[in-house]
N, C-alpha and C positions, 0 to 999 in steps of 0.2 A: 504494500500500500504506500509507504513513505518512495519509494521509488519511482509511481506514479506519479506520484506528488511534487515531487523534487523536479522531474521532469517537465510539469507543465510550472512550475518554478521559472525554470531557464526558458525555456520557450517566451515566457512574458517579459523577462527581465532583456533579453535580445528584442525585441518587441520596443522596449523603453529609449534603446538605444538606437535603433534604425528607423528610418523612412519606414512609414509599413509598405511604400511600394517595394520597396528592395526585397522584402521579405514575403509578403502578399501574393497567391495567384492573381492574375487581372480575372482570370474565369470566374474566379469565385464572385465578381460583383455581377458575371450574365446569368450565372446560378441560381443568385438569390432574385436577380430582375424575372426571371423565368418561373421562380417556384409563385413569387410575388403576383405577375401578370398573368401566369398561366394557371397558377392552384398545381402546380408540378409538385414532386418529392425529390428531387436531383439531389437538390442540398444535403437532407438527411440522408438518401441514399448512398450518398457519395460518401458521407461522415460515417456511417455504419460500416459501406461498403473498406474502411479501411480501419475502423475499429474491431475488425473481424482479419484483420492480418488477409485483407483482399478474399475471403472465401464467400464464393456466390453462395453455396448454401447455408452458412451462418450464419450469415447477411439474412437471406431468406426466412428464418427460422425465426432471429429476432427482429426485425420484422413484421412476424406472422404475415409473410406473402408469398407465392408461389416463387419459384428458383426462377420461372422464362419471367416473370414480372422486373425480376430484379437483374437478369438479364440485359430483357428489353431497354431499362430505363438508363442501364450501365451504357449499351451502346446509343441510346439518345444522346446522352452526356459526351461522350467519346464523338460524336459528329458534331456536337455542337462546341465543343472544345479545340482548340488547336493544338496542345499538345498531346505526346503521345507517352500513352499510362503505361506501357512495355519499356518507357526508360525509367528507372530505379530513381534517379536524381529528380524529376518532373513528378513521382509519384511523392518524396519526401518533400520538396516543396508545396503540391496540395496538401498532403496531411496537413504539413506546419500549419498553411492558410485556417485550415478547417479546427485546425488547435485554438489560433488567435483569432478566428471568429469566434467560437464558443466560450474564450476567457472573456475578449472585451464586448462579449455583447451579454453579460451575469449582471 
């Protein structure tokens, strides 16, 4: 638990000291414009979909939504995205985003 803790510690305190653009996906503002304008789940999809260490059926489970739902919404997000979620580096830069949305937005 403290390890969890610690870590969303440092994530904020980096946060404190950068631009959040430096730090921030730019996607995560067409995310939230999309969940916002459209009644979409991108957002939380995508925050679970990597609180689940990327597993579509985890994901799915808690959730409680079908694995092609989460799927589907995975590759929504992926066209409407410009990066690409198969580079390692682009995938820790989302988490981050999706860290420092859910600290500075408590």
């Amino acid at each position: 638990m403290y390890n969890e803790i610690a870590i969303y510690d440092t994530i904020l305190e980096l946060y404190k000291c950068q631009p959040s653009e430096k730090i921030e996906n730019p996607n995560l503002a067409l995310l939230k414009a999309m969940d916002k304008n459209e009644k979409t789940e991108y957002l939380n999809t995508l925050r679970h979909f990597f609180n689940n260490n990327q597993s579509i059926g985890a994901t799915a489970e808690h959730m409680f939504l079908h694995r092609n739902t989460i799927k589907y919404r995975l590759n929504k997000i992926r066209g409407l995205m410009e990066d690409d979620f198969d580079n390692p580096l682009i995938r820790l830069q989302m988490h981050l985003s999706l860290i420092i949305d859910e600290i500075t937005s408590l």
